[in-house]
N, C-alpha and C positions, 0 to 999 in steps of 0.2 A: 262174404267175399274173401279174395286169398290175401293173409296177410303179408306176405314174405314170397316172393320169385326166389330169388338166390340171397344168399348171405349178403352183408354190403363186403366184407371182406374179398369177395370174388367178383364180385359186379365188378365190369369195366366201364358200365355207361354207355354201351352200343348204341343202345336203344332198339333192339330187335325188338323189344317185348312192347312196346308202344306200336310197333308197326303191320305187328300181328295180332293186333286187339281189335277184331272187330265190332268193340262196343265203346270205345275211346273209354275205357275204365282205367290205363294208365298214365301218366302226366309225368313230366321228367323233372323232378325237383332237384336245387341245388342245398347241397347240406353247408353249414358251416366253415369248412375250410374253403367252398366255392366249386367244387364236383359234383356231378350230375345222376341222379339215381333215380331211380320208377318210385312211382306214390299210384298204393293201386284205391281207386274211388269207391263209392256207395253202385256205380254201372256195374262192377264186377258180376259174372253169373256163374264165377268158380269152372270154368271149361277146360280150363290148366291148359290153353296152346301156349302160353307165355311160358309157361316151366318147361310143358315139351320141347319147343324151339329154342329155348334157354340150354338145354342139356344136349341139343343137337349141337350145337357151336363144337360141342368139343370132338363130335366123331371124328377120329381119324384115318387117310385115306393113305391110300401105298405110292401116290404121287412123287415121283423125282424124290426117293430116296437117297439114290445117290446124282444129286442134281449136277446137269449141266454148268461150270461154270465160265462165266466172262468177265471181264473187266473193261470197259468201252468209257466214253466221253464224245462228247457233242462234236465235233469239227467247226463249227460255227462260232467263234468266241464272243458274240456279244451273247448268244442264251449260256455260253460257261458263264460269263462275266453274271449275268443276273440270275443264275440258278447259284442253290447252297451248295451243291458239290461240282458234279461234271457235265451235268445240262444232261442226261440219259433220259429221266421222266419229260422234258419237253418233247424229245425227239421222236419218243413211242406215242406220244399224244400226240404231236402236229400230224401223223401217217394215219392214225386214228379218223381222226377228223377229216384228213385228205380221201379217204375210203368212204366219206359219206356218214361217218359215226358219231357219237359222243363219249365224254370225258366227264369224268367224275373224279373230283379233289377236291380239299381242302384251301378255304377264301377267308379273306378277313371281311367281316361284314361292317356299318358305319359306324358304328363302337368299337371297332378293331377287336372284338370278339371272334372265332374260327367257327366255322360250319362248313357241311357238305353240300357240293351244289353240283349241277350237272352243265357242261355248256357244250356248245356247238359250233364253235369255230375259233381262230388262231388267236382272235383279241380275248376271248376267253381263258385261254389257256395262259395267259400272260398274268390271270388273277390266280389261277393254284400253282404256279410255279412259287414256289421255296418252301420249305422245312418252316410250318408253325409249331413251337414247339408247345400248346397247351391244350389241354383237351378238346376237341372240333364235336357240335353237335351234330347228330348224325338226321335229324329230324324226321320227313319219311325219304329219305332218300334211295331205300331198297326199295320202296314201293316204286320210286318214278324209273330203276333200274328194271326191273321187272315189266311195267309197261316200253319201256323200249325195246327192249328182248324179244318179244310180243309181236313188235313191228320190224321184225326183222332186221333191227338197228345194229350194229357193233357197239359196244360199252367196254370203255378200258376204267376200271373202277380202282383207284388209289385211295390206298388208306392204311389202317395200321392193323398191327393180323388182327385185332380183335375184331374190327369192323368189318374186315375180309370172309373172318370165318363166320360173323352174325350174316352178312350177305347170301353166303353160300346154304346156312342153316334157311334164312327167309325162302331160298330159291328150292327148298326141297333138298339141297345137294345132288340137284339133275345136274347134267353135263351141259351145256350153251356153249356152242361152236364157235357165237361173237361174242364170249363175254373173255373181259381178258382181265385179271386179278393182280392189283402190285402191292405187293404188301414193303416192308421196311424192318430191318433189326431195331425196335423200340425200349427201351428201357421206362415205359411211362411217361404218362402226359404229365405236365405241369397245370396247376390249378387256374382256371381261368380269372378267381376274385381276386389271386397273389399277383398278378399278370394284370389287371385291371387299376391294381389300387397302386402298383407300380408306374404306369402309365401317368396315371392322374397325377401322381407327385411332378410328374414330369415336365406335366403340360401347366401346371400351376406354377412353377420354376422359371419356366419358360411362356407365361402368359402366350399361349397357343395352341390347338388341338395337334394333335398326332395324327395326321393322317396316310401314313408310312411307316412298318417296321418290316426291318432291314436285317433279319439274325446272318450271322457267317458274312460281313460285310466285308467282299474280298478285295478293297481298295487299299493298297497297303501290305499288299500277302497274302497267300492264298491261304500259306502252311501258320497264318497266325489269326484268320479271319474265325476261327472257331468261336474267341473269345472278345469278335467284335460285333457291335451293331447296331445298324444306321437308324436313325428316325427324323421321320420327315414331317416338318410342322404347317399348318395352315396357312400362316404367316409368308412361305416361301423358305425358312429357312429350316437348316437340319443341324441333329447333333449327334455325333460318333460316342459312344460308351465302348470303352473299351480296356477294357477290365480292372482289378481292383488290386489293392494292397492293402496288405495288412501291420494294423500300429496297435499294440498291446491287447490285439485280439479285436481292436476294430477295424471293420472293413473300410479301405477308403477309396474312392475313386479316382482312376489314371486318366490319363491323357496323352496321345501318340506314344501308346507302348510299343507301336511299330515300328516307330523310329527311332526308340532308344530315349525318348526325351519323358524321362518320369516323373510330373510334373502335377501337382497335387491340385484336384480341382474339388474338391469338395471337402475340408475338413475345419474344422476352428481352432486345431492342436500348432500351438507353439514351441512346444518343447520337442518336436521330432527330430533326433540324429540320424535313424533308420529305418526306411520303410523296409517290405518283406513282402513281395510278389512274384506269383508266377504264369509262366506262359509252358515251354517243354524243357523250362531250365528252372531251379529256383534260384530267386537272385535278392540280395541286398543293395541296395540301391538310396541313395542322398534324395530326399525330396523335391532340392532344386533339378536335381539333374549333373549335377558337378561330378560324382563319383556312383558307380557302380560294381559287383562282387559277385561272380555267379558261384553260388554256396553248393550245389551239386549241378553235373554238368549234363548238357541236352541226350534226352533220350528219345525212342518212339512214343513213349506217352508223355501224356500229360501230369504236369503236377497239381496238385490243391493242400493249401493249410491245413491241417487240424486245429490249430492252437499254438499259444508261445507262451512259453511257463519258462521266464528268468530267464537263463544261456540259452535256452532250447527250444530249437523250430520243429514240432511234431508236423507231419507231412505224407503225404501218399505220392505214391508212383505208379500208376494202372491200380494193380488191386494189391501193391505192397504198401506197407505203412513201415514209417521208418522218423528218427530222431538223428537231428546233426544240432552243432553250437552254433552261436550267432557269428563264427569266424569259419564254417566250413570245415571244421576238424570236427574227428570223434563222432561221423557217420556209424550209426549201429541201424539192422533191422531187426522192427518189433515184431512185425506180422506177418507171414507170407500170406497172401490171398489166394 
């Protein structure tokens, strides 16, 4: 049998290669850190479509080279209000559906785990709406695309390019007049076991299941909801995380840092003068909330710690990395990115 499809260095976890197995020889195992990779069986008859279909992902096509662009958003604000950005993915899914078709995206299933599913109407669409950011099983979900294609169905298929280009590779790279492709600038999935075991603390904290996760929770800000998010517990009640600060390099968790009220909800540190978080500003900030210092002032990006080593806040700005004092003087940059 074959031992090895692709590197795991390159594997994405599509899972094309399980779905063009027509001997069930491959099985999607999760390694150690909680990512999903092919485990090929004793079924194997070494035919190599797995490799072939594997190396087809990457053909590339002369497609919108220099692509059209737009910039749009919902007009309807309650799907802004419950989408991650500007409700656009709802709105080409509800006309989808309205045309008699279906939709394929990204759901949390009843472990709040993420998979691909396909639905057919508007309450459907209500479950792939928002950005999960951790990796989504792909299951056979090209195959149930491909039987709908078949039946002359329309299929608007969302997902991340890797799973766009595994699709297109499963379909031959024919052209389909109803199939319609959205892919996403992705920077990687996050691991579903770090994501899982996060949860759990959660829910054990809070003696209740999770039955709602809320990323980019825009109640409070649109322009701060990046680094908010809701979760909704079985009980009826819910609880806002909304982002962190940092105390001698340990992370601690905030509370309404939308409102400016930076108020320590999770630490057992008595001896804190000054916490050190940020949002698109870095700031110093009283634990109680009494006094706050913005130490470099708001830009288009986003900021993140590195470290605090004595006077000094090590810190990035987009892709620069740069060093200020615990008083906002003597800014230097280290890095350009």
């Amino acid at each position: 049998m074959i031992s090895e499809i692709i590197s795991k260095d390159k594997c994405t976890g599509c899972e094309l290669c399980a779905n063009v197995c027509n001997h069930n020889a491959i099985k999607m195992v999760s390694d150690d850190m909680g990512f999903y990779y092919p485990n090929i069986n004793e079924a194997c008859i070494e035919c190599n479509l797995c490799k072939i279909k594997c190396d087809e992902r990457l053909i590339k096509t002369n497609n919108y080279l220099e692509p059209e662009t737009y910039a749009a958003w919902s007009k309807d604000k309650d799907i802004r209000y419950n989408s991650t950005s500007g409700g656009l993915f709802s709105e080409l899914a509800n006309e989808i559906i309205r045309m008699g078709g279906c939709v394929v995206g990204a759901q949390y299933n009843e472990d709040n785990l993420v998979e691909h599913v396909l639905v057919e109407n508007l309450i459907g669409i209500e479950k792939i709406r928002q950005s999960k950011y951790i990796q989504s099983r792909s299951g056979n979900i090209y195959q149930i695309v491909k039987k709908m294609l078949n039946e002359n169905r329309y299929v608007a298929f969302c997902g991340t390019p890797c799973q766009v280009a595994a699709l297109n590779s499963y379909l031959g790279h024919k052209s389909f007049e109803k199939l319609i492709t959205i892919d996403f600038i992705c920077r990687g999935v996050n691991s579903p076991k770090a994501f899982k075991a996060w949860l759990n603390e959660i829910e054990n904290s809070n003696n209740s299941k999770v039955v709602k996760v809320w990323f980019k929770y825009k109640e409070g800000g649109w322009k701060t909801s990046p680094k908010r998010t809701r979760l909704d517990f079985k009980n009826g009640n819910f609880k806002i995380k909304d982002g962190w600060a940092i105390y001698k390099n340990y992370k601690i968790e905030l509370q309404d840092q939308a409102t400016g009220l930076e108020k320590v909800v999770m630490t057992d540190k008595t001896d804190i003068d000054w916490l050190y978080y940020t949002t698109n500003q870095l700031i110093k900030a009283k634990p109680d909330g009494t006094s706050q210092i913005i130490l470099d002032e708001e830009d288009s990006f986003w900021y993140q710690i590195d470290k605090i080593d004595g006077k000094w806040i090590y810190y990035q700005k987009g892709k620069d990395k740069y060093k200020i004092d615990e008083d906002g003087n003597n800014k230097s940059l280290l890095e350009k990115g």
